[in-house]
C-alpha positions as CSV (number, residue, x, y, z in Angstrom):
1,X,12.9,-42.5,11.6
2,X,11.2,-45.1,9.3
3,X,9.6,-43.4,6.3
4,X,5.8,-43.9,5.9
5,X,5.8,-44.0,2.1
6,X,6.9,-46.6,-0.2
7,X,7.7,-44.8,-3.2
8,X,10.6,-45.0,-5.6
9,X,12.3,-41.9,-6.2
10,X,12.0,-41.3,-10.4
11,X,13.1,-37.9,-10.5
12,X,15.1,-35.3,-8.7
13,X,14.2,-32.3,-8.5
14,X,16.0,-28.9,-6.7
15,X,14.1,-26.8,-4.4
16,X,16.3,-23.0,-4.0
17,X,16.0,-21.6,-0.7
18,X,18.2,-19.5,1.1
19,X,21.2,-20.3,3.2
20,X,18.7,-19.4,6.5
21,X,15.8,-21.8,5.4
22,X,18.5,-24.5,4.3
23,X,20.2,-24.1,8.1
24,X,16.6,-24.1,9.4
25,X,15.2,-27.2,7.8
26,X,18.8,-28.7,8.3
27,X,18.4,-28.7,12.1
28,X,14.9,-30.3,11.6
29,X,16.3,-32.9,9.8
30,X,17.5,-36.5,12.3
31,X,20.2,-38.2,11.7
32,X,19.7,-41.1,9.0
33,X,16.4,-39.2,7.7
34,X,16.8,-37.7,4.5
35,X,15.4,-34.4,2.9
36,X,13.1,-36.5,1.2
37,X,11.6,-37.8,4.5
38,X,11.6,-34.8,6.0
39,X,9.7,-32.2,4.0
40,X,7.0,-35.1,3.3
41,X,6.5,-35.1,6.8
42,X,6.2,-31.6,6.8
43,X,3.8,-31.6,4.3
44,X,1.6,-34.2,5.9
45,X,1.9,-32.0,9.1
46,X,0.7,-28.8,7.3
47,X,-2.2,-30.9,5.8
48,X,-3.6,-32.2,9.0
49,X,-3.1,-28.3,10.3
50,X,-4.9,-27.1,6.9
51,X,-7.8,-29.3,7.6
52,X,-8.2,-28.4,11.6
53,X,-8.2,-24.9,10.8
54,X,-10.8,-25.1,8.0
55,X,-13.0,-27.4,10.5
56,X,-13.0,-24.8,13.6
57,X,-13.4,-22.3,10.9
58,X,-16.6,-24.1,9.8
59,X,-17.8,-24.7,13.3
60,X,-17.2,-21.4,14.2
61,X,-18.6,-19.6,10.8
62,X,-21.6,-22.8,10.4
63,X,-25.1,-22.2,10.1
64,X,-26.4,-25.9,11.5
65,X,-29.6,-27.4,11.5
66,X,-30.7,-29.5,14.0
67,X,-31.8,-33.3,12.6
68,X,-34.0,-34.5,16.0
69,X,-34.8,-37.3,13.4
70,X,-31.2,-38.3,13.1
71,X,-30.1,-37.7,16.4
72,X,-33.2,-39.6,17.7
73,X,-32.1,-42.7,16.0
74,X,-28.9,-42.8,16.5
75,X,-29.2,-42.5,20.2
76,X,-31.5,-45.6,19.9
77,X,-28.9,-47.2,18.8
78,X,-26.5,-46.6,21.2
């Protein structure tokens, strides 16, 4: 897996978790990608999952007002 970031690692850092969650994101991890790779993918994943969930939540919970001005052009443009 080719890493998406091009960052230079200043610092290490250690991260305790317990010998299930180390097994757990052990089998996640492919061979040649490190931790490193790996939980930034992660987080990227949970972000995109974050933002979905707040959007339905919005659509769901969202008061809207129609814009027939807005709508009107744009469809004029089209």
């Amino acid at each position: 897996m080719v890493s998406t970031y091009n960052t230079i690692m200043t610092a290490t850092r250690q991260i305790p978790v317990s010998e299930g969650v180390w097994e757990d994101i052990s089998d996640l991890k492919r061979p040649g990608q490190t931790f490193d790779d790996l939980l930034a993918h992660m987080v990227e994943q949970e972000k995109k999952r974050r933002f979905i969930e707040d959007m339905d939540r919005i659509e769901a919970e969202g008061d809207f007002v129609d814009l027939p001005h807005v709508r009107n052009s744009v469809c004029a443009s089209i």
